[in-house]
C-alpha positions in Angstrom: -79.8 -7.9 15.9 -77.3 -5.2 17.4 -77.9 -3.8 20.5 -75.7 -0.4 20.7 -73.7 -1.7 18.0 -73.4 -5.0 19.5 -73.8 -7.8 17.7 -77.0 -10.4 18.9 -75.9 -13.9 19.6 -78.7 -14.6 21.8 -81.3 -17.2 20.6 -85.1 -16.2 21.5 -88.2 -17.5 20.4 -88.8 -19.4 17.1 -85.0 -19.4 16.7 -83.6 -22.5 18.4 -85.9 -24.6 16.0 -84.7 -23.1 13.0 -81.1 -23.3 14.0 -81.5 -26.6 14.7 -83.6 -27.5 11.6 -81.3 -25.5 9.4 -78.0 -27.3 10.7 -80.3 -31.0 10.6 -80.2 -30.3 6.2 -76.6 -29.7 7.1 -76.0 -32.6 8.9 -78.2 -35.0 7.1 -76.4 -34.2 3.7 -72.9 -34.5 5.5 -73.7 -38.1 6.8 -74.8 -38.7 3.2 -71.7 -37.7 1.7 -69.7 -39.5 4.6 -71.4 -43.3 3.7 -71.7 -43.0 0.0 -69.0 -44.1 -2.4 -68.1 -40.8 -3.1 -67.7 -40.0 0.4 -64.8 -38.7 2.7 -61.8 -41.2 2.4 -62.8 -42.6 -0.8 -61.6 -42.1 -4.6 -64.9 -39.7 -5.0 -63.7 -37.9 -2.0 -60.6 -36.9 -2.9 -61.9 -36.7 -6.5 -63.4 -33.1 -4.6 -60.5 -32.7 -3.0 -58.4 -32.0 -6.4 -57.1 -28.5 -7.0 -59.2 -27.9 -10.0 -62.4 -28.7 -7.9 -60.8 -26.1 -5.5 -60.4 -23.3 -7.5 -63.9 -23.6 -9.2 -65.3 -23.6 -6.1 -63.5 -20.9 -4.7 -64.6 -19.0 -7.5 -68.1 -19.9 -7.6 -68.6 -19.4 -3.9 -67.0 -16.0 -4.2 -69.4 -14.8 -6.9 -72.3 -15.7 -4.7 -70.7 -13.5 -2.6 -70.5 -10.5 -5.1 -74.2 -10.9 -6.3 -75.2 -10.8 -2.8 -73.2 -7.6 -2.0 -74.7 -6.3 -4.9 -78.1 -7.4 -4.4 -77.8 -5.8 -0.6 -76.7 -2.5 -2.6 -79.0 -2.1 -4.6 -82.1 -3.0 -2.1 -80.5 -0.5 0.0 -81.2 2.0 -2.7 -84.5 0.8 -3.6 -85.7 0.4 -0.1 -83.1 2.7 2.3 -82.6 -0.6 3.7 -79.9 -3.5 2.8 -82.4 -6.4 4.5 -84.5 -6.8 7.3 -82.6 -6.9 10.5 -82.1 -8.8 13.5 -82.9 -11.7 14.2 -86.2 -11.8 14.7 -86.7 -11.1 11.4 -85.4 -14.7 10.4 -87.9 -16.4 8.8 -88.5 -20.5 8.1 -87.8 -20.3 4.4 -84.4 -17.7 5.7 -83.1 -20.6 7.5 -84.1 -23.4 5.0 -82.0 -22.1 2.4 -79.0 -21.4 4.3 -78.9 -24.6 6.2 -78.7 -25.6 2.6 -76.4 -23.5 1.4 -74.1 -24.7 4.6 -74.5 -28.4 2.7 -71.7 -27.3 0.0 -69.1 -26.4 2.5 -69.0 -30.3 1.8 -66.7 -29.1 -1.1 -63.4 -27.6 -0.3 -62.9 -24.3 -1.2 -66.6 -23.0 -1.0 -66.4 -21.0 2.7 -69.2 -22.6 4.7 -70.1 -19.0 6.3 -69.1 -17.0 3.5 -71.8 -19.0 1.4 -74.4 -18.9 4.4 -73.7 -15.3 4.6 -73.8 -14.7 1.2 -77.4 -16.6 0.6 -79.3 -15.1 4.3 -78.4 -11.5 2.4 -80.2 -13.0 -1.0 -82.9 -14.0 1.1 -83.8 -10.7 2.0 -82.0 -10.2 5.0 -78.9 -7.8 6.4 -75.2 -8.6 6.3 -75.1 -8.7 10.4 -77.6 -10.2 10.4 -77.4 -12.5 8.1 -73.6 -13.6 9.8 -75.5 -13.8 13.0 -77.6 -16.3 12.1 -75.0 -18.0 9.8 -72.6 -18.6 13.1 -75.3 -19.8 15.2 -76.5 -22.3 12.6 -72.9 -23.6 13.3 -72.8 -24.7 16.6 -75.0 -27.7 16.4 -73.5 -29.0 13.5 -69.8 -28.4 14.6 -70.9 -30.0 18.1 -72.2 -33.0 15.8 -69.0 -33.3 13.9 -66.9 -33.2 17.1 -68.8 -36.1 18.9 -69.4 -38.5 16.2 -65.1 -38.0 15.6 -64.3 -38.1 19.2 -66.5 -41.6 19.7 -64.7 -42.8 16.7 -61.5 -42.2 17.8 -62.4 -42.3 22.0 -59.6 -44.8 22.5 -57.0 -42.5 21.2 -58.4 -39.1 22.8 -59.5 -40.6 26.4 -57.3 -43.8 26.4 -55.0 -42.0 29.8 -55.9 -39.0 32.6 -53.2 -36.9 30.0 -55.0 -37.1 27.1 -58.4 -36.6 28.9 -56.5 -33.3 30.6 -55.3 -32.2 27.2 -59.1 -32.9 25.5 -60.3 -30.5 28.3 -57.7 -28.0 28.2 -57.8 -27.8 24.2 -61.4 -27.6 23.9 -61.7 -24.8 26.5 -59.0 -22.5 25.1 -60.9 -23.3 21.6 -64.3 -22.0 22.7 -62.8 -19.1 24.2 -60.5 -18.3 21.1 -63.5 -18.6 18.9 -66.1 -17.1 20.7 -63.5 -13.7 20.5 -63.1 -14.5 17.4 -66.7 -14.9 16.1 -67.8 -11.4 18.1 -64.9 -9.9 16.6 -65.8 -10.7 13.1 -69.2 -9.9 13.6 -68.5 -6.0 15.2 -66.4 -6.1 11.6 -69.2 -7.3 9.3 -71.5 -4.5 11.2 -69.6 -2.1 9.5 -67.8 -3.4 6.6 -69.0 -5.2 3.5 -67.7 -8.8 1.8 -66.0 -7.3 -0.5 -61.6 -7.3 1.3 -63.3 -11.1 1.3 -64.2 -11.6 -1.8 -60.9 -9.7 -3.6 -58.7 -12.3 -1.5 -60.6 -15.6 -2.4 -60.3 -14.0 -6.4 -56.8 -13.3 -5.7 -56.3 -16.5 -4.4 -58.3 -18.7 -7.4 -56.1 -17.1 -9.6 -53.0 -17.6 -7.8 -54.1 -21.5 -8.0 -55.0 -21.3 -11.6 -51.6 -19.9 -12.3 -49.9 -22.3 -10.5 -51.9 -25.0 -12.2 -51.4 -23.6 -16.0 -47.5 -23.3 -15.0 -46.9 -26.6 -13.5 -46.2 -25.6 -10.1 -48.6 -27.5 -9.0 -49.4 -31.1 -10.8 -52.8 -32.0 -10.7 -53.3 -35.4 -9.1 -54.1 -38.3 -11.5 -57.5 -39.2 -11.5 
């Protein structure tokens, strides 16, 4: 997984085909949500998209969090080691359940790699690499959600050679932004737990359930 103290973002072996089958359970429950009447755009959409479906799950995907931190604790006692590492210890079932898991960043609030994380480290494996794997399993289904919007809205985003440049331009400076980004938070996760993570997201959750109770905020009408 780490190779003097780097994190691995290489894909070897077995691993392109469970990336790829992972992010497909991904992908195949976001194009359900997308069509059916509860989909993006719809009244069940932003029926998800109300701050009370937030908050819970904020606060649901942050105790996943917790009980994975602590299941990684206390296997680290029983065993001397929080999870198998690196990622050729990834297994089929390792990937099955956290392409799964990446299905309820569907909901707003839930963190897709916090919950991705959070279930690769109840599945037996590592915190690094367990985000490892959870940002690889990423790529093909951001790549999928970028093409099917940009041949939606091709006329808009490649109608003039501006637009085309600006595409170009944008995407580059994205992918090298977030690659920095991603090994940076990696190196981080090598050496530090969830838990600055999950105190935010509870800070947070309350903050919205305050604002909520006090009628800061008013809660859409159904």
């Amino acid at each position: 997984m780490c190779r003097d103290g780097r994190p691995e973002l290489v894909i070897r072996g077995e691993h392109p085909w469970l990336v790829f089958k992972a992010a497909g359970d991904a992908g195949a429950s976001a194009v359900g949500a997308r069509d059916r009447p509860g989909g993006r755009g719809t009244r069940g959409g932003v029926a998800a998209r109300r701050l009370e479906v937030v908050t819970a799950a904020l606060v649901a995907a942050t105790a996943l969090m917790a009980i994975a931190e602590l299941a990684s604790l206390r296997r680290q006692r029983r065993t001397g080691r929080p999870g198998r590492h690196g990622l050729a210890k990834v297994r089929f079932g390792d990937g099955l359940v956290m392409g799964l898991a990446q299905c309820l960043a569907l909901v707003p609030g839930t963190s897709r790699s916090g919950v991705t994380i959070s279930t690769g480290m109840l599945a037996g494996l590592d915190r690094p690499t367990a985000a490892s794997f959870s940002f690889l399993l990423s790529l093909p289904a951001v790549a999928a959600a970028a093409l099917l919007e940009a041949s939606q809205q091709r006329e808009e985003i490649l109608g003039s050679g501006p637009q085309v440049t600006a595409l170009i331009v944008g995407t580059m400076v994205a992918g090298i932004v977030g690659y920095a980004w991603v090994r940076w938070l990696l190196r981080m996760l090598t050496g530090h737990t969830l838990w600055p993570f999950i105190i935010y997201r509870l800070g947070l959750a309350a903050l919205l359930t305050w604002s909520l109770a006090a009628g800061w905020v008013a809660a859409p009408a159904a």
